[in-house]
C-alpha positions in Angstrom: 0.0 0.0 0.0 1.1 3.2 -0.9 1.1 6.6 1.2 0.6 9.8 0.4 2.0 12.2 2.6 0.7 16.4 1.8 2.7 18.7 3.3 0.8 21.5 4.2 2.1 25.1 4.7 0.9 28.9 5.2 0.7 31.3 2.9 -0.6 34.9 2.6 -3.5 35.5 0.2 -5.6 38.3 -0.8 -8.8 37.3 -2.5 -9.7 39.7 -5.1 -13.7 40.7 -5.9 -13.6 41.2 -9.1 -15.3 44.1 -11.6 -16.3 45.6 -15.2 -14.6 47.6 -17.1 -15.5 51.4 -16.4 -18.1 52.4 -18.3 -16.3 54.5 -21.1 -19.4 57.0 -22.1 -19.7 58.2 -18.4 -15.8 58.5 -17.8 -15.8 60.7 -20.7 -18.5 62.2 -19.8 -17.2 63.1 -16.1 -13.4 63.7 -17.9 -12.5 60.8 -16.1 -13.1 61.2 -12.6 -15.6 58.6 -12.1 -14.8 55.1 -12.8 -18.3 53.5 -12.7 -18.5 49.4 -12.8 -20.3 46.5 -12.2 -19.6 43.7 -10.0 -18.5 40.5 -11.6 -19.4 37.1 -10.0 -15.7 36.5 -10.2 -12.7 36.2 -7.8 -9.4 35.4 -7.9 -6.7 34.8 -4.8 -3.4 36.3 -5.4 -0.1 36.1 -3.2 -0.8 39.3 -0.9 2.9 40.8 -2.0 0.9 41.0 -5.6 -1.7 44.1 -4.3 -0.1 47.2 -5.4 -3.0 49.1 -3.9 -6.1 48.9 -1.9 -8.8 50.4 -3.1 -13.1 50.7 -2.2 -15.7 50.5 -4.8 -18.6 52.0 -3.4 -22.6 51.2 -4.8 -24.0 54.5 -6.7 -26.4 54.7 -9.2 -25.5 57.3 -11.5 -27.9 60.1 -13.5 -26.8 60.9 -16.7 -27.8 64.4 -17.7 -31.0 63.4 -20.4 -32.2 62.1 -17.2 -31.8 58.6 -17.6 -30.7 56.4 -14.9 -27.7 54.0 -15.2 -28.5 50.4 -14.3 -28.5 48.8 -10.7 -25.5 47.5 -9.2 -23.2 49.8 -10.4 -20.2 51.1 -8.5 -17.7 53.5 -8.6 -14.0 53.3 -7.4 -12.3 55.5 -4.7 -8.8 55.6 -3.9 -7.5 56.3 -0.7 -10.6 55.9 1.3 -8.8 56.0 4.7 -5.8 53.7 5.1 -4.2 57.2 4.7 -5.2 58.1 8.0 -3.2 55.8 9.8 -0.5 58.0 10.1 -1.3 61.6 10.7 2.2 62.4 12.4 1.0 62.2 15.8 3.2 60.0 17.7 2.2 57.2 19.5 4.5 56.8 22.6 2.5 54.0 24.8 5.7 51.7 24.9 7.5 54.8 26.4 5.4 55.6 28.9 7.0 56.4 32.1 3.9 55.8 34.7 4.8 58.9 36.6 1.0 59.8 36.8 1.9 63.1 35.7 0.3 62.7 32.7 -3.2 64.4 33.5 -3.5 68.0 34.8 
C-alpha cells in the first residue's frame, strides 16, 4: 500500500472581488473622474505581495444628464478611502510611557 504524505504550509493571500470595465461614455463624460462598474461574479486569490494598492468600490447609481438612470449594481471606485489616516504624524509613545502619573492635569 502506498502513502501519500501532503505537506501543508501557510501562505498569505488576498482574494480579489472582481469588476467591469469602467463604463467609457460616463468616464468621458465626467473627464474621467468617475470610474463606474459592475460587479462581476468572479474572484481570484493572489499572493498578498501581488496588491499594489487597496482600493473601495462603493454602490451609486449614476444620472446621466438626459435624465436617464444608469442600471442597478453599479459602483464607482475610490482611492484612498482612509488607510491614509493611519499615520497623521501624531506619535504614538505607549511603549515609552514612564507611569509617573503626571500625565493628567
Amino acid at each position: 500500500m502506498v502513502s501519500e504524505q501532503h505537506e501543508w504550509r501557510w501562505q498569505d493571500v488576498a482574494v480579489v472581488q472582481l469588476y467591469s470595465h469602467p463604463d467609457a461614455d460616463l468616464l468621458q463624460l465626467c473627464s474621467h473622474t468617475v470610474v463606474s462598474c459592475s460587479k462581476l461574479k468572479e474572484f481570484c486569490i493572489i499572493d498578498v505581495k501581488q496588491v499594489l494598492s487597496v482600493i473601495a468600490m462603493i454602490p451609486h447609481n449614476p444620472r446621466l444628464p438626459a435624465g436617464v438612470m444608469e442600471e442597478e449594481g453599479r459602483f464607482f471606485m475610490l482611492e484612498k478611502h482612509g488607510l491614509d489616516l493611519s499615520n497623521v504624524g501624531i506619535t504614538n509613545n505607549i511603549l515609552d510611557d514612564d507611569n509617573d502619573g503626571a500625565d493628567v492635569e
